[in-house]
C-alpha positions as CSV (number, residue, x, y, z in Angstrom):
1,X,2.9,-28.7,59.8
2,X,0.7,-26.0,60.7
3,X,-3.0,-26.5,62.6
4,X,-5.5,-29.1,62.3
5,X,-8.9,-27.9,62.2
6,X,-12.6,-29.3,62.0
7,X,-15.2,-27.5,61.0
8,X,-18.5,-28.9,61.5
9,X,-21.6,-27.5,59.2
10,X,-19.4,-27.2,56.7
11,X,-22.5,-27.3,54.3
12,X,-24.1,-24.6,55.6
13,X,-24.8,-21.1,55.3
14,X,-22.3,-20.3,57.8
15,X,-20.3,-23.3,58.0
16,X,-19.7,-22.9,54.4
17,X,-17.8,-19.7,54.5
18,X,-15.8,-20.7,57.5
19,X,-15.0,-24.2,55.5
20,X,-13.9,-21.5,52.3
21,X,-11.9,-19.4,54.7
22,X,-10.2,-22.5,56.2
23,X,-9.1,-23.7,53.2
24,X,-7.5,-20.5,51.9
25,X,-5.8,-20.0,55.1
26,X,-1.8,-20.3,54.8
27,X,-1.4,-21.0,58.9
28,X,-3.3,-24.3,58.1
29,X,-2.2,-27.3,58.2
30,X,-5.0,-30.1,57.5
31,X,-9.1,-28.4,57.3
32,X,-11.2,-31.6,57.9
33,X,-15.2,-30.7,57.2
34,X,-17.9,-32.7,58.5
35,X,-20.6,-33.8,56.2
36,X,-23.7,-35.8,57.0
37,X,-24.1,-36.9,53.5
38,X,-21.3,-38.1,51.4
39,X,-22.5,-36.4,48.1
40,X,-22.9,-33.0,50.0
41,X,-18.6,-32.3,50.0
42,X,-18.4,-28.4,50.5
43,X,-17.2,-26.1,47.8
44,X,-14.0,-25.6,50.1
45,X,-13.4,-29.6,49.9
46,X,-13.8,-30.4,46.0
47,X,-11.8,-26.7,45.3
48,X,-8.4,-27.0,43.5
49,X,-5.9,-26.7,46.6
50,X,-3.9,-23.6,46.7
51,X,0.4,-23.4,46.7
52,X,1.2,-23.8,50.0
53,X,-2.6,-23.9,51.3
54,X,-4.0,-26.6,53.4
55,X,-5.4,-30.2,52.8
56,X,-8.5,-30.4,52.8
57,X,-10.6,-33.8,53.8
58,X,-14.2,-34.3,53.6
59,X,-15.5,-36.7,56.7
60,X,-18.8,-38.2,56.7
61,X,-20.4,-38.0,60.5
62,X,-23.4,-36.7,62.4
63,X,-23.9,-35.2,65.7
64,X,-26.5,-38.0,66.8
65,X,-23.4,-40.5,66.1
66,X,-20.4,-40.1,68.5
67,X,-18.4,-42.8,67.0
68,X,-18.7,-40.7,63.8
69,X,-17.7,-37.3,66.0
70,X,-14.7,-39.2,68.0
71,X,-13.8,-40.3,64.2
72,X,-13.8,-36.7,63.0
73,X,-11.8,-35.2,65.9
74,X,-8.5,-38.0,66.2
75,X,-5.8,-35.5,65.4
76,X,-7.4,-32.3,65.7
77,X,-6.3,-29.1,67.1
78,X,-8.9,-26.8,67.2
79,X,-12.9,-27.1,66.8
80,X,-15.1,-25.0,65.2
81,X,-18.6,-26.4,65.8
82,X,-21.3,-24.4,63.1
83,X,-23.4,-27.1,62.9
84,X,-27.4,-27.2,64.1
85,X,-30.7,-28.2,64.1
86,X,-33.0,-24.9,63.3
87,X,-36.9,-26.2,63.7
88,X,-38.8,-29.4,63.8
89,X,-39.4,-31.9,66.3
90,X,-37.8,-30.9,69.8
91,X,-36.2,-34.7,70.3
92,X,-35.0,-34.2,67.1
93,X,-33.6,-30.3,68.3
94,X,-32.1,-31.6,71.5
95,X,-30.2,-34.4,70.0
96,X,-28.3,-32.6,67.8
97,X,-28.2,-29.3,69.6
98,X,-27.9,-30.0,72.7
99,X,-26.6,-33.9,73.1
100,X,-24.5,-33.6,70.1
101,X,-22.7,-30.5,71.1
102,X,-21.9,-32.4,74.2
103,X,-21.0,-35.2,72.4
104,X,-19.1,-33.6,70.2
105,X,-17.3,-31.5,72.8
106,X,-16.2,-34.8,74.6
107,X,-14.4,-36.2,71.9
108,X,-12.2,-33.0,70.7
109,X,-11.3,-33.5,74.7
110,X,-10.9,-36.6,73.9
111,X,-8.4,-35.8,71.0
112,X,-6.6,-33.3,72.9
113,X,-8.1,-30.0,70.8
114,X,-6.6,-26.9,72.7
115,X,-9.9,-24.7,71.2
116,X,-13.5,-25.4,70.7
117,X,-15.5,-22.2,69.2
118,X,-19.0,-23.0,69.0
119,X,-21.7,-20.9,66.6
120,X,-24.9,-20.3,68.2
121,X,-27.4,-17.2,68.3
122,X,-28.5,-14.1,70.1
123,X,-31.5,-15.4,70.5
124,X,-30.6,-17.5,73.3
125,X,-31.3,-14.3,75.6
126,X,-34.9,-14.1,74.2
127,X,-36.7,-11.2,72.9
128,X,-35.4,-7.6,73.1
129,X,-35.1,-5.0,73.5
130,X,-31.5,-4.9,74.3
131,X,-29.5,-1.5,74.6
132,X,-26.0,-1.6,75.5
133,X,-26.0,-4.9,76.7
134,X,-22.7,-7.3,77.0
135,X,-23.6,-11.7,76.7
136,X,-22.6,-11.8,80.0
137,X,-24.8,-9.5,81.4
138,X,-27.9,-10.6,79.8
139,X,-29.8,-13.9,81.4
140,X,-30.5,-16.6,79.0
141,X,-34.4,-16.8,78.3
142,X,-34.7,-18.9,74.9
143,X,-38.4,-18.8,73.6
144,X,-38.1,-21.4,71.2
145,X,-37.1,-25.0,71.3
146,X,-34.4,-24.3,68.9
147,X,-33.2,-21.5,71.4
148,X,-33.7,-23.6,74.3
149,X,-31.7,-26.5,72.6
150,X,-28.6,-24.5,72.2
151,X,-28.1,-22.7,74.5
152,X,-28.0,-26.1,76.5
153,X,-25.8,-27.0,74.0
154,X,-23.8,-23.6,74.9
155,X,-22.9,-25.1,78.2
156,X,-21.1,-27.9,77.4
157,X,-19.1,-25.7,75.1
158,X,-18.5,-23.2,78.0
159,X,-17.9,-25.9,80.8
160,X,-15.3,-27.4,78.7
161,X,-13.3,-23.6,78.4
162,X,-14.5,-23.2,74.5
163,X,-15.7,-19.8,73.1
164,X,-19.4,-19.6,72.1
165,X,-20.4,-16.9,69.4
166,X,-23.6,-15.2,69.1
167,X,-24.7,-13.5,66.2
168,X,-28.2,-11.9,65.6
169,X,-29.1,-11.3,62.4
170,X,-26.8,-12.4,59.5
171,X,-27.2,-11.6,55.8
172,X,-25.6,-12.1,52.9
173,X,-25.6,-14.4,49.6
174,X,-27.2,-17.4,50.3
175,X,-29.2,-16.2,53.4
176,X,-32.4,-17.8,53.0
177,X,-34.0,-16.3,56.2
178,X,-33.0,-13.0,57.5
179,X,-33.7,-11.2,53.8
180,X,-36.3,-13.6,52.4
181,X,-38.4,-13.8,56.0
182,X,-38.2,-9.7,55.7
183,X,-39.6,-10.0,52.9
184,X,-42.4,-12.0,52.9
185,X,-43.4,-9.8,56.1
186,X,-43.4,-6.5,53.9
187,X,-45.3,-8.5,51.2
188,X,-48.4,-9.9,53.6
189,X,-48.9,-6.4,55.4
190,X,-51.7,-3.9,54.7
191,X,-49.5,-1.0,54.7
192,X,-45.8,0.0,55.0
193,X,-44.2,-0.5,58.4
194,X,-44.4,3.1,60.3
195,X,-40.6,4.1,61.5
196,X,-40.4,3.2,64.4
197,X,-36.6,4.4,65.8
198,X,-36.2,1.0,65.9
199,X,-32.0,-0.8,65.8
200,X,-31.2,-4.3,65.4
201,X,-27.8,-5.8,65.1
202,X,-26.7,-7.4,62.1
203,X,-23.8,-9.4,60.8
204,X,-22.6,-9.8,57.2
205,X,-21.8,-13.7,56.7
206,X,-18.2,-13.8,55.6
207,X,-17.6,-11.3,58.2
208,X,-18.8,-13.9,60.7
209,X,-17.0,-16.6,59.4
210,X,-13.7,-14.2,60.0
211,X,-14.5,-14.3,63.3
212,X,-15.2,-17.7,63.9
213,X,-12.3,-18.8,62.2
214,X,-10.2,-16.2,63.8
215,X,-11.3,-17.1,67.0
216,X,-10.0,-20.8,66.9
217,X,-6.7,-19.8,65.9
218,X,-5.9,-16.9,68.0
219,X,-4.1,-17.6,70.9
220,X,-5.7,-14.5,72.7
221,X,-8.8,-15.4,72.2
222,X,-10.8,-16.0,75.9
223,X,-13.4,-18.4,76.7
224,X,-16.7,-17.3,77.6
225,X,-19.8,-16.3,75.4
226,X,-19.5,-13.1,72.9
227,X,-22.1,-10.9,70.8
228,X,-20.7,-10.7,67.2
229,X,-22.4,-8.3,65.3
230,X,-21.5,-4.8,63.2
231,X,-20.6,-2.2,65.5
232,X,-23.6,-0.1,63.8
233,X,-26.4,-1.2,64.2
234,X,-29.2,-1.7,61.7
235,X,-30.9,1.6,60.7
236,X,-34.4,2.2,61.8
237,X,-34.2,5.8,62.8
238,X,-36.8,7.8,61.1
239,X,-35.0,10.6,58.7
240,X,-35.2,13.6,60.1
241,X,-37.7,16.2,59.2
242,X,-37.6,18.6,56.6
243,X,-36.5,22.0,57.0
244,X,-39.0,24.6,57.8
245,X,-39.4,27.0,54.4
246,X,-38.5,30.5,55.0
247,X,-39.9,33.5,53.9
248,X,-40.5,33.5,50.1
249,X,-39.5,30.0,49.8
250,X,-41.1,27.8,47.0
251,X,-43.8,26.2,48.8
């Protein structure tokens, strides 16, 4: 019959591409997507199924509900939990983050789901910088509400012997942060940025959803908390200098 997987965000920038990869998978069995708003199915969901691909359901739920979330999981196998609050109020922030991770976490328990893989963010560790640093070796230290919301949210994922991912940066099309938020930096300063030496790690989107998605099906996949992230980071180096002219050289 093959596994039964919800993927929550499925609207998202992320959640969207995991949704896509679900539903092209041929070890699925049954993709169910979480949707706040009925109107708002996911490409993956209103997509003409594939020969032999899974079926796809759109559910209608929200993390502040947990009838809605027990609703979502009956039947599920695996979890993979991309949905979040980014902003706003912080009641609003730590009931979705942080109470309806734990919420949400209770009822794949509830349903019997072998795998929770939960989406969250590098910057749960705070700012940088960070050289050669493994998750578990770096102490949480969230500057932000948003931060601070899921990475309590983290815990219940953790506690429960789920897999938490944490990206930094991630780009592609349809990012309406990372590149945009760039810039609008370059746009309001006085002068180009110097080159500084500077690295940050970045993650291409459907790259992440790879691993997100791969992560709930593998069977060798570990609990705990994991960087995800290009092994190269970011460019900032500044190019090295030109060569020194030699005698008679053009000048």
């Amino acid at each position: 019959m093959g596994t039964r997987i919800l993927v929550t965000g499925a609207t998202g920038f992320i959640g969207g591409r995991v949704a896509a990869a679900a539903a092209a998978h041929p070890d699925l069995g049954h993709v169910r997507l979480l949707v706040r708003h009925p109107d708002a199915a996911p490409a993956a969901a209103t997509a003409r199924p594939q020969a032999g691909g899974p079926v796809v359901e759109t559910v209608r739920g929200d993390l502040r509900d947990p009838a809605t979330l027990r609703r979502a999981c009956d039947g599920i196998d695996a979890v993979v939990h991309c949905a979040s609050a980014i902003g706003g109020p912080e009641d609003l922030l730590r009931a979705v983050n942080e109470h309806g991770t734990r919420d949400l976490v209770a009822a794949a328990a509830r349903a019997g789901a072998g795998r929770i893989v939960s989406l969250s963010t590098a910057s749960v560790h705070g700012r940088g910088p960070f050289r050669a640093a493994a998750p578990d070796g770096l102490p949480l230290a969230p500057g932000s509400a948003t931060s601070r919301t899921r990475a309590a949210g983290e815990r219940y994922v953790l506690d429960a012997g789920g897999s938490v991912l944490r990206p930094h940066l991630v780009y592609g099309t349809g990012d309406r942060q990372v590149v945009p938020g760039l810039l609008t930096l370059l746009a309001a300063l006085p002068r180009p940025l110097a080159r500084t030496g500077t690295l940050h790690s970045a993650v291409e989107v459907d790259s992440l959803a790879g691993a997100l998605l791969g992560a709930a099906l593998s069977p060798a996949t570990r609990p705990g908390a994991y960087g995800v992230s290009h092994p190269d980071p970011g460019a900032g180096r500044p190019p090295p200098p030109p060569p020194t002219p030699g005698p008679g050289s053009a000048r």
